[in-house]
C-alpha positions in Angstrom: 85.7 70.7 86.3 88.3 68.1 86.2 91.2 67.8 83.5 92.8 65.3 82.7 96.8 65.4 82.8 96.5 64.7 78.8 93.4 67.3 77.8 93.7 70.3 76.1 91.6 73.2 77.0 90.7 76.1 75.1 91.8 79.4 76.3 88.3 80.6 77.7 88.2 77.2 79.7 91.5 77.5 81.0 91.0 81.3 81.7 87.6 79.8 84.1 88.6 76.7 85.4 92.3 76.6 85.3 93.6 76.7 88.6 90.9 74.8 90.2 92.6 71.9 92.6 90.8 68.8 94.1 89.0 69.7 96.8 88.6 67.8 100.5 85.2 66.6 100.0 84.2 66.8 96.5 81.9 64.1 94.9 82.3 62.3 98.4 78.6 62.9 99.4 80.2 65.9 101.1 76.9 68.3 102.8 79.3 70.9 103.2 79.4 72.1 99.6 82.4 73.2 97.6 83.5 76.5 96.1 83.2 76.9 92.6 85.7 79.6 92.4 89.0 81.0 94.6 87.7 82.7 97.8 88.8 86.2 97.6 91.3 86.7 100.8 90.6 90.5 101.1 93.7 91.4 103.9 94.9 89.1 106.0 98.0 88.0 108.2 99.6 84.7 108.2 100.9 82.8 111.4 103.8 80.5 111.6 105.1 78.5 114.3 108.3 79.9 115.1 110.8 82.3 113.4 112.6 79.2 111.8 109.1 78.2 110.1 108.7 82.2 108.7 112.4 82.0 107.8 111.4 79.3 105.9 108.6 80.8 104.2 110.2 83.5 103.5 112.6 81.1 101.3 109.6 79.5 99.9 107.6 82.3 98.6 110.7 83.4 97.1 111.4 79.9 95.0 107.6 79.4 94.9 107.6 75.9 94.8 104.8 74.9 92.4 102.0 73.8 94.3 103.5 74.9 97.6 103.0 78.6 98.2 104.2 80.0 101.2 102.8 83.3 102.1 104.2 85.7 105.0 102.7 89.1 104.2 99.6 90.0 101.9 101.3 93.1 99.7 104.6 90.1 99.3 101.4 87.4 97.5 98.1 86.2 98.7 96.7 83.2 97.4 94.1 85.1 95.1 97.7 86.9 92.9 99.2 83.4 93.1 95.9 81.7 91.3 95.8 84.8 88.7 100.1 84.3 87.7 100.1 80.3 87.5 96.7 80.6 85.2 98.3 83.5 82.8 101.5 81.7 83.0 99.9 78.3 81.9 97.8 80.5 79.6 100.8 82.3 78.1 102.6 79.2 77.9 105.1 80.9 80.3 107.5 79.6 83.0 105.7 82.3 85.6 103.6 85.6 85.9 104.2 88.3 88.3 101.3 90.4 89.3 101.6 93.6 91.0 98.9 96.0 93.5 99.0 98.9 90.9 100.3 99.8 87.3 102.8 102.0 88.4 104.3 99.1 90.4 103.8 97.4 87.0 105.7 100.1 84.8 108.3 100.4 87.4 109.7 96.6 88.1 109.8 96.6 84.1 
């Protein structure tokens, strides 16, 4: 489901489809198929080039550039907590969510 840079959508739709992004081969005839939700990355580890391209993620995932996620280590982000804070943060109407592996890591950053 597309949206429109002007459309509204309620709060159930934007809950479902919110952070949905164009992907390579959709509507093109594609016989690959497309997800119809995030794939859930379960533990993984991310390669970079060099140490000047992890420095740099590293700086990234810290300023988390919208759009532009760098991830260096899955207990620092993965891309399934990244999808869950910008849709509650668009869905709060917030600048940014945080999400956290456990409530006590919750109860303690606050």
């Amino acid at each position: 489901m597309r949206r429109s840079k002007n459309q509204e959508w309620a709060l159930e739709t934007l809950l479902v489809h919110g952070n949905e992004r164009e992907r390579e081969g959709e509507g093109g005839g594609s016989s690959k198929g497309v997800p119809t939700v995030q794939p859930i990355y379960t533990s993984t580890t991310y390669l970079h080039e060099n140490a000047g391209a992890l420095d740099q993620a590293f700086d990234d995932s810290l300023a988390a550039k919208e759009g532009e996620m760098a991830f260096v280590y899955g207990r620092q982000g993965n891309p399934n907590a990244y999808a869950l804070e910008t849709v509650m943060a668009e869905a709060e109407g917030g600048v940014g969510a945080i999400t956290f592996g456990s409530g006590m890591a919750a109860i303690h950053a606050a």
